[in-house]
C-alpha positions, 0 to 999 in steps of 0.5 A: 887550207880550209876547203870551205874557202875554196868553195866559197870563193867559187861562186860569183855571188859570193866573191862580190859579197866580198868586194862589197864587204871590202868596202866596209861593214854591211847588214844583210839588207844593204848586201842584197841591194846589189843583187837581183836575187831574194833575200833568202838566197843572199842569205845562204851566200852569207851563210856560206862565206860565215862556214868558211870563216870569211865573213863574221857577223855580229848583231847590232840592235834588230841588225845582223852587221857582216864584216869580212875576216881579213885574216882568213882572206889573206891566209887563203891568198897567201895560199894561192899565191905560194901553190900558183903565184907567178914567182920564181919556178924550178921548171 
């Protein structure tokens, strides 16, 4: 598992990123709407959720378009589930 993904998921900033980018594509501009934070710092949020491999970006025209990559979402929730999910226990 990619240790990057658990670093990117540790911050709230970033997690509601990712609830946004649930609901479809976005540029960076339309992701820092929701925050009170600048530009910038949302900017490093992206770039840090880019090094983990959950987010893509893409330029479209002048605009940069981030995407969720759902395979690496899913393969880390996947992850989580296996080590810590709720199934059935040897214990």
């Amino acid at each position: 598992m990619n240790e990057n993904v658990f670093k990117a998921m540790s911050d709230k900033t970033r997690r509601k990123i990712i609830e946004l980018l649930k609901e479809g594509p976005k540029t960076a501009g339309e992701i820092s709407e929701h925050f009170s934070s600048a530009q910038p710092t949302i900017s490093r949020h992206l770039n840090v959720l880019k090094n983990a491999n959950l987010v893509i970006d893409q330029r479209e025209g002048t605009f940069i378009i981030y995407r969720l990559n759902t395979t690496i979402l899913q393969e880390w929730l996947a992850w989580l589930l296996e080590h810590f999910g709720g199934g059935d226990s040897d214990e």
